[in-house]
ZAGU-832066 format. One record per residue: x, z, y of N, C-alpha, C, O, CB in turn. Coordinates in steps of 0.02 Angstrom, whole numbers. Glycine has a CB too. Example, Ala and Ser with C-alpha at 12.3 -4.5 7.8 and 13.67 -1.06 7.14 Angstrom:
# ZAGU-832066
n_east,n_up,n_north,ca_east,ca_up,ca_north,c_east,c_up,c_north,o_east,o_up,o_north,cb_east,cb_up,cb_north
660,390,-284,615,390,-225,660,390,-165,712,423,-166,565,452,-224
642,354,-112,684,357,-53,645,394,2,670,402,57,704,286,-30
END
This chain:
# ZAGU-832066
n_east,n_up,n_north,ca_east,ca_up,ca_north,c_east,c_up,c_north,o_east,o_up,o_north,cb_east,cb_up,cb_north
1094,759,-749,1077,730,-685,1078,654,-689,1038,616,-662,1124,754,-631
1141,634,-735,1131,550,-741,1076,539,-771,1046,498,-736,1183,507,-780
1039,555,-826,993,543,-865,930,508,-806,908,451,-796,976,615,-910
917,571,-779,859,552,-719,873,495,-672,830,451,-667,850,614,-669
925,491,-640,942,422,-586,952,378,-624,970,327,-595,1007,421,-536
944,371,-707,929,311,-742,877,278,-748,873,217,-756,940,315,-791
826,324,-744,737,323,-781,703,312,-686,648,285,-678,699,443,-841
729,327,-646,684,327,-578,731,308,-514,779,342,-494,648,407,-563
709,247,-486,747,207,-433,681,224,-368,622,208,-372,763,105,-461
710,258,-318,677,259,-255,698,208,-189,748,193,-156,685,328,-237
631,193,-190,649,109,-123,564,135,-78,510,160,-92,641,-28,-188
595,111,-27,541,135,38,534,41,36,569,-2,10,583,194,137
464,41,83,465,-43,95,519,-72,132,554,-40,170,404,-67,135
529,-150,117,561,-191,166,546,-194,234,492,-171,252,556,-246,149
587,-220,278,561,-246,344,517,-309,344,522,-366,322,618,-261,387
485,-285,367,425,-356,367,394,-369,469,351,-338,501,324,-318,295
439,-427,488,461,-445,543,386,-456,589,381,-463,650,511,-508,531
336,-456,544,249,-450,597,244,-349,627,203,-324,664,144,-474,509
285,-327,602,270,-247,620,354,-224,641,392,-191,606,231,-193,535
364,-246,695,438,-223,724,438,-175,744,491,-144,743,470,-255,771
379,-145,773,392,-72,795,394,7,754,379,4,695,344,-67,838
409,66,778,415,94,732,371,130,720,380,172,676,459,115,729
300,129,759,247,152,710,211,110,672,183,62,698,204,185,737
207,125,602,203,77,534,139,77,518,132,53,462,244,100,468
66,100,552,3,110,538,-21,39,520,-37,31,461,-33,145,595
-25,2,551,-34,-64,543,-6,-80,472,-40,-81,420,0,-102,600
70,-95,478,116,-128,407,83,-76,342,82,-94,283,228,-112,418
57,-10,364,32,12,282,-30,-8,291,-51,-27,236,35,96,252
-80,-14,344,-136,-45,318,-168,-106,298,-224,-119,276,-163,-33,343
-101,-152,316,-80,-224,282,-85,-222,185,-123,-244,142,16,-240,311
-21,-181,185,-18,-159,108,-62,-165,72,-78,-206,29,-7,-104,95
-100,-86,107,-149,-68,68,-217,-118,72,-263,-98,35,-162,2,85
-229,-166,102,-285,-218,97,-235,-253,63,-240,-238,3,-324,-254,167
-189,-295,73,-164,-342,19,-164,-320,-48,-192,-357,-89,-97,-361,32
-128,-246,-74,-156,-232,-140,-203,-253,-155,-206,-303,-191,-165,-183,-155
-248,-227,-135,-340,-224,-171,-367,-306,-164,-405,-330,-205,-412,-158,-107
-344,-340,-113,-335,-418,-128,-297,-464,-195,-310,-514,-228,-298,-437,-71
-252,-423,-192,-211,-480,-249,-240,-421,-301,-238,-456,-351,-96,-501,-244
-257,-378,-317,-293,-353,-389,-342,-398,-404,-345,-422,-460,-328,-280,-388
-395,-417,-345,-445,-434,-363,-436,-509,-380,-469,-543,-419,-491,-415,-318
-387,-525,-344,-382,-604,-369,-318,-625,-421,-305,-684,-432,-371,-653,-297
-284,-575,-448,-238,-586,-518,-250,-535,-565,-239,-553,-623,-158,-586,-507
-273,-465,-557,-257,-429,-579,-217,-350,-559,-185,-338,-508,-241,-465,-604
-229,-303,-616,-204,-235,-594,-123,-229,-636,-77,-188,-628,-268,-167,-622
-128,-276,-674,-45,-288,-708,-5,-355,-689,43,-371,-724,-49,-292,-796
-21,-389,-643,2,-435,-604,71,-413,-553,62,-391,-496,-59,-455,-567
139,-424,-582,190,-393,-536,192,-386,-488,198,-328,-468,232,-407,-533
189,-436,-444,205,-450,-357,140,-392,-334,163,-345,-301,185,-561,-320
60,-389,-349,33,-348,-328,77,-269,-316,81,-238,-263,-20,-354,-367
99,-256,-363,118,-196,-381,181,-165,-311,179,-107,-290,149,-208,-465
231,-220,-286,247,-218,-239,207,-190,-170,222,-149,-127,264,-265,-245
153,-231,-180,87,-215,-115,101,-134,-112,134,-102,-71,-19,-238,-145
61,-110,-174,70,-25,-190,116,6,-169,117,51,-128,76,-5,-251
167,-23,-205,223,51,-168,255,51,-113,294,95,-96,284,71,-204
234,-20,-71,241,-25,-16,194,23,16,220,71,43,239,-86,-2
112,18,17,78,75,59,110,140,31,136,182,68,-9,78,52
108,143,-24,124,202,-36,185,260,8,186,320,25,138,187,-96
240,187,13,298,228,42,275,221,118,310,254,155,380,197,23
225,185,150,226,191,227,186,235,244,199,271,293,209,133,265
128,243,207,61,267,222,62,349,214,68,358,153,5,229,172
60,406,243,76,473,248,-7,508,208,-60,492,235,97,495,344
-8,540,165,-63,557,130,-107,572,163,-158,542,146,-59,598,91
-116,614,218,-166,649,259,-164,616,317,-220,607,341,-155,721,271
-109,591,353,-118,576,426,-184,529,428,-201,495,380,-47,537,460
-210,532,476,-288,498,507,-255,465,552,-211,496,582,-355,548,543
-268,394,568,-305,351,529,-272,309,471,-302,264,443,-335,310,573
-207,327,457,-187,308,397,-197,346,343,-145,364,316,-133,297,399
-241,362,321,-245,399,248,-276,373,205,-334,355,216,-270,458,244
-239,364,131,-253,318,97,-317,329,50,-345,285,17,-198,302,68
-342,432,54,-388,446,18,-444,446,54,-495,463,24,-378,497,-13
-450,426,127,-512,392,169,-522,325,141,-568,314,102,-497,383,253
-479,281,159,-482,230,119,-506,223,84,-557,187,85,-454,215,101
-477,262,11,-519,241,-55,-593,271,-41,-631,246,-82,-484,276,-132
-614,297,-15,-686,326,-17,-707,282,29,-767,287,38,-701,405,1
-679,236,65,-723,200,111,-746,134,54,-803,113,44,-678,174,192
-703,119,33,-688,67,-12,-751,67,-77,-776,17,-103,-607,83,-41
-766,142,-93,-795,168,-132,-850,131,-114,-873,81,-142,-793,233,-135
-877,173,-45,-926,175,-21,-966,97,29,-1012,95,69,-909,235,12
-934,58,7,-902,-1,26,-934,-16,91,-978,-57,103,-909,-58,-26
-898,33,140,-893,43,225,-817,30,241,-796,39,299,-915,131,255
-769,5,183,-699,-8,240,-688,-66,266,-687,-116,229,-632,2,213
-682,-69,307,-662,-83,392,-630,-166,388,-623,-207,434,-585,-14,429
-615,-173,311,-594,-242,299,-612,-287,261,-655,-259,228,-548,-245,288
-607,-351,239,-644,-374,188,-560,-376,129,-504,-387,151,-696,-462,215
-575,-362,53,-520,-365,9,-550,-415,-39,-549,-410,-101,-498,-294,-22
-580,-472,5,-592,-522,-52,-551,-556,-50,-524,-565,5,-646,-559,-57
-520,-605,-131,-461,-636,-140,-456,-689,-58,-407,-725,-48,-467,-683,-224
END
């Protein structure tokens, strides 16, 4: 059991004081546009981006509508999402 809680540390995002309330739709769809921003303007191995990630990751619920992050990527795809992710 120690072996594993060596190799994998679980952290949900910080508080981030622009999204005080407690539905987080907004603060993950922050994330998830800031990711795909700082990729495009440092990189996909650029640390601090990587934060962006597991921040949506831990806010953003897989299926719930209108936070779902695999709409997203297909909007993104399809380049119909809703935001601009230029640097």
């Amino acid at each position: 059991m120690s072996d594993l809680s060596s190799k994998y540390v679980l952290q949900t995002a910080g508080f981030d004081a622009r999204f005080p309330n407690t539905n987080q739709t907004r603060h993950c769809f922050q994330n998830y546009t800031d990711y795909f921003k700082c990729i495009a303007a440092k990189g996909e191995e650029f640390a601090p981006c990587k934060q962006f990630k597991r921040a949506y990751n831990s806010l953003c619920p897989s299926t719930y509508t209108p936070c779902a992050i695999g709409k997203w990527d297909e909007q993104r795809e399809n380049n119909t999402f809703p935001a601009s992710l230029e640097p």
